[in-house]
C-alpha positions in Angstrom: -92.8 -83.5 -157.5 -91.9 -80.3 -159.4 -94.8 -78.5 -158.2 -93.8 -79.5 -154.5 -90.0 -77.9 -155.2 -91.7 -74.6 -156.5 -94.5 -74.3 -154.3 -92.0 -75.1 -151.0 -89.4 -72.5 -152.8 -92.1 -69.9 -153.2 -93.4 -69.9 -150.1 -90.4 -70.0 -147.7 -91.9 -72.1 -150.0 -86.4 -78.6 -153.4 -76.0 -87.3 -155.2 -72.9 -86.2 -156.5 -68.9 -87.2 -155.3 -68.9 -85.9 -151.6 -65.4 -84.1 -151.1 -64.0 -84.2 -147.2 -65.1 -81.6 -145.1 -63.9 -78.9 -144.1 -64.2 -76.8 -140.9 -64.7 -73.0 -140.9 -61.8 -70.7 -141.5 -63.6 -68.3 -138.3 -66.4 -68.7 -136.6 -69.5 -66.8 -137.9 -69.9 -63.5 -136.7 -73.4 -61.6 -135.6 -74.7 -58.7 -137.9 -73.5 -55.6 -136.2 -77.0 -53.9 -135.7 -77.4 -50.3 -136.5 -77.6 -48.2 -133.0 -79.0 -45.1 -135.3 -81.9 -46.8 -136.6 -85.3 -46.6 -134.6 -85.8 -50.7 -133.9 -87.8 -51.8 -131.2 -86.0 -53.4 -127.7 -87.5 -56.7 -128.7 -86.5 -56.6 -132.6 -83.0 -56.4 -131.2 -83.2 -59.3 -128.8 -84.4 -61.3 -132.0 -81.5 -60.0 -133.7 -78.8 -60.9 -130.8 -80.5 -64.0 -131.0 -81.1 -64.8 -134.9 -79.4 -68.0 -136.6 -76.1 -66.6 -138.2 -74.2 -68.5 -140.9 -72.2 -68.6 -143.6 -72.8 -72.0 -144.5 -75.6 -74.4 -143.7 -76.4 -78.0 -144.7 -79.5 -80.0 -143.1 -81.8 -82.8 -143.7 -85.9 -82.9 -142.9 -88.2 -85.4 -143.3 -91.2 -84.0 -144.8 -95.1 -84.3 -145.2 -96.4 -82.7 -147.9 -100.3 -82.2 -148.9 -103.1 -80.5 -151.0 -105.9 -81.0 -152.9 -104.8 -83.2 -154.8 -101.4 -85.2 -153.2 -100.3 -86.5 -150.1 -96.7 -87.4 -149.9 -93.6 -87.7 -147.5 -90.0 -87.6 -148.4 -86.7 -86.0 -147.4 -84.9 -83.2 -148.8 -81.5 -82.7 -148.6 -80.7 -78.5 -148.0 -77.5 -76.6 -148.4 -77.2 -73.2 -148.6 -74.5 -69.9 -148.9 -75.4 -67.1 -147.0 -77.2 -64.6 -149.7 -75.7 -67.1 -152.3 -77.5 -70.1 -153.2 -80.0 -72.6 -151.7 -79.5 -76.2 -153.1 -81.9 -78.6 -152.2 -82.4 -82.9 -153.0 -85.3 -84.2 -152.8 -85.3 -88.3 -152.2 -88.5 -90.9 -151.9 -88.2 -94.4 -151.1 -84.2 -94.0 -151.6 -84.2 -92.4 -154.8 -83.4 -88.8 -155.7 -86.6 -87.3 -157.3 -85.8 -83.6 -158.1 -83.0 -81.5 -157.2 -83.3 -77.8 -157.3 -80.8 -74.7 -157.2 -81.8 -71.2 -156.4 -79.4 -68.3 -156.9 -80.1 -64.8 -156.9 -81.6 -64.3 -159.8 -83.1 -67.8 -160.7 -85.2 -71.0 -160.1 -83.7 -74.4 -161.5 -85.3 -77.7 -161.3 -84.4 -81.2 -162.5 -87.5 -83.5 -162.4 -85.7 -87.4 -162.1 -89.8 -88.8 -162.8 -90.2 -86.6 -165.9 -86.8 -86.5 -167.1 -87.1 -83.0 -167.6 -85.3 -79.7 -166.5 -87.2 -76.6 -165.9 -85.2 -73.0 -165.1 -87.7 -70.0 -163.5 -87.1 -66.4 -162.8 -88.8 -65.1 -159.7 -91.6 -64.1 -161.7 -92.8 -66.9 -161.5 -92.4 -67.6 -157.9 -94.6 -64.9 -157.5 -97.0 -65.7 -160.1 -97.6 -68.8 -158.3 -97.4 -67.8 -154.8 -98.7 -63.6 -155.2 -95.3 -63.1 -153.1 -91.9 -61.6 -153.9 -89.7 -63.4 -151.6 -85.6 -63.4 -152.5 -82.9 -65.7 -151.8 -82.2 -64.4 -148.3 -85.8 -64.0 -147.9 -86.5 -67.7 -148.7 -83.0 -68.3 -146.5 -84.0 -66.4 -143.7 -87.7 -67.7 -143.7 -86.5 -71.6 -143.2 -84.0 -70.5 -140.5 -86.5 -68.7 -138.1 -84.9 -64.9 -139.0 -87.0 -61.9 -139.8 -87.7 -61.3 -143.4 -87.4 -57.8 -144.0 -85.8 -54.5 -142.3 -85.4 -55.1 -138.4 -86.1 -51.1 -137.9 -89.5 -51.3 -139.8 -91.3 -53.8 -137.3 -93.6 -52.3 -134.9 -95.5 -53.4 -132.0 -99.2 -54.5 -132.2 -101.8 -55.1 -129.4 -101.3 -58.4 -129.2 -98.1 -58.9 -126.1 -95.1 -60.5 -128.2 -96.4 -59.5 -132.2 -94.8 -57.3 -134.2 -95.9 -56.4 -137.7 -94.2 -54.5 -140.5 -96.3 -54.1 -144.4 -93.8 -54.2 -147.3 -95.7 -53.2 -150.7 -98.8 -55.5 -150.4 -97.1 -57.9 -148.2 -97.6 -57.8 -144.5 -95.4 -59.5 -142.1 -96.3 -60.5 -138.7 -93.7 -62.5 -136.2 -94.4 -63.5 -132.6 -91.8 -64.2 -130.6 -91.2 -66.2 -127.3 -89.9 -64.9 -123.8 -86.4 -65.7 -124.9 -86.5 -63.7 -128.1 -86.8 -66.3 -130.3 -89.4 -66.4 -133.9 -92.1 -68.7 -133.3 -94.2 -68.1 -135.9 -94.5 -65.8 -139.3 -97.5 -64.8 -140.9 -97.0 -63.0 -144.7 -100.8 -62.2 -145.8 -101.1 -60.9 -149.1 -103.2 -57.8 -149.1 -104.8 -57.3 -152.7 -104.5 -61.6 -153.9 -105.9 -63.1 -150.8 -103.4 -65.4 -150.1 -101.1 -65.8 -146.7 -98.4 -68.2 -146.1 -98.1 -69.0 -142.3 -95.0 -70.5 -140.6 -94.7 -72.1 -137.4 -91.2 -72.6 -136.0 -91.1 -75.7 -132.8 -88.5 -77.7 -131.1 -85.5 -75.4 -131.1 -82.4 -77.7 -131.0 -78.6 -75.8 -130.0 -76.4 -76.1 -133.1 -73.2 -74.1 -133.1 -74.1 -72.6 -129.8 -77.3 -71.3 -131.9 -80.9 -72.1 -131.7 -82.4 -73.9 -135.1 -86.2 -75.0 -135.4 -86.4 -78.6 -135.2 -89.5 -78.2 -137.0 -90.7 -76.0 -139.4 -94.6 -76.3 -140.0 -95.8 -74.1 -143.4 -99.2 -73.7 -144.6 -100.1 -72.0 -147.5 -103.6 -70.8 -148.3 -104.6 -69.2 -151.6 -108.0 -68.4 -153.6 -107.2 -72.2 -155.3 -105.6 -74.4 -153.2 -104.5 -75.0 -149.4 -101.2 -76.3 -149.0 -98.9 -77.9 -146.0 -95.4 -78.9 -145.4 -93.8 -80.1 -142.2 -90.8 -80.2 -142.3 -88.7 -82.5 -139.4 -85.3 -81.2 -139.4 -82.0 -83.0 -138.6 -78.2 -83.5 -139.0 -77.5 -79.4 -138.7 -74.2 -78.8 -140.0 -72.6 -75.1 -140.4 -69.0 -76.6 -141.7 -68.0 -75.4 -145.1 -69.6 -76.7 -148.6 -67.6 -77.5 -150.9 -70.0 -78.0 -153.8 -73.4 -77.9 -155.2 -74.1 -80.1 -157.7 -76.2 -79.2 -160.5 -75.7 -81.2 -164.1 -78.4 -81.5 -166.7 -78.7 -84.9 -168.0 -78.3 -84.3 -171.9 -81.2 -87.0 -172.2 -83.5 -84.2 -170.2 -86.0 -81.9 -172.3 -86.4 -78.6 -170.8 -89.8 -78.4 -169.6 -92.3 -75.7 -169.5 
């Protein structure tokens, strides 16, 4: 189960007291775009149309597989804008592994092992030949581009655009209303490419989310999926993230 919470962190890609909620001081605002930057017409559709938040807590039902498992189970997400990603993972009822992911590192908490592992983003790459950051890994799950709006351009293909950061390159299409179906990131020197396919857009908070998030990883070693099934979108605010280390846990490799 660890290796599911890395491997789903890396590539896009894991129960405490629940206070009262609370509902947003103001309403979440859309990233003024830059007029004095060269972006393409469509880019800045996708930008009018992108899923802004400050908060964000959801649930999906997942289906995980490679070579050598085939599991489902739920995660519970919740995230800060550019902050932190927290994420439950629970199988027949029980939490297995939680994770929390900040800006500068990867924590894990395996229940099954009873161990605790902490990772800098090294290793995310190690493992998936990618450098993805939080709002990377934020912005992948939530249908927005990945990198700098003004350095997508147009392809031969009607409704792709394509933009190469260091050795990755990043190609979106969109739909006729502007929206991110799918993102391809190929790795140009390590062979791999992580390919994410965004369906059933629900309306939450007068906002377009995927419904279902479909990623599938392919490397020199293994093939790996995850669909993810996505429900209960909340943007209120979050009061907490819970993270405590059991002081029965040894820290794991």
């Amino acid at each position: 189960m660890k290796r599911i919470v890395i491997l789903f962190v890396a590539f896009a890609l894991v129960l405490g007291a629940c206070r009262g909620k609370k509902t947003r001081s103001k309403p979440v605002v859309k990233s003024t775009i830059d007029s004095t930057k060269p972006i393409a017409p469509e880019i800045i559709e996708v930008l009018k149309n992108s899923f802004e938040f400050d908060y964000l807590s959801y649930k999906a039902k997942c289906d995980y597989k490679d070579p050598n498992m085939d599991q489902s189970f739920t995660m519970n997400i919740r995230m800060k804008r550019d902050s932190i990603l927290w994420i439950s993972i629970t199988a027949v009822g029980f939490e297995v592994a939680r994770a929390v992911l900040d800006k500068d590192s990867v924590k894990v908490i395996s229940r099954l092992e009873k161990k605790y592992f902490v990772y800098g983003y090294d290793y995310i790459k190690k493992l998936s030949g990618t450098t993805l950051s939080l709002g990377q890994i934020q912005n992948l799950l939530t249908a927005n581009l990945l990198f700098l709006p003004e350095n997508y351009a147009s392809t031969a293909e009607k409704n792709k655009f394509k933009t190469t950061e260091g050795y990755i390159e990043n190609t979106v299409t969109l739909d006729d209303k502007s929206k991110i179906l799918e993102q391809l990131l190929q790795h140009m020197v390590e062979q791999s490419n992580a390919n994410v396919l965004y369906t059933n857009f629900k309306k939450t908070d007068k906002q377009q989310f995927p419904g279902t998030v479909d990623i599938s990883v392919v490397t020199p070693k293994r093939n790996i999926s995850l669909i993810m099934e996505n429900f209960g979108v909340n943007t209120d605010v979050i009061d907490a993230f819970p993270f405590e280390i059991s002081s029965k846990y040894e820290k794991g490799n």
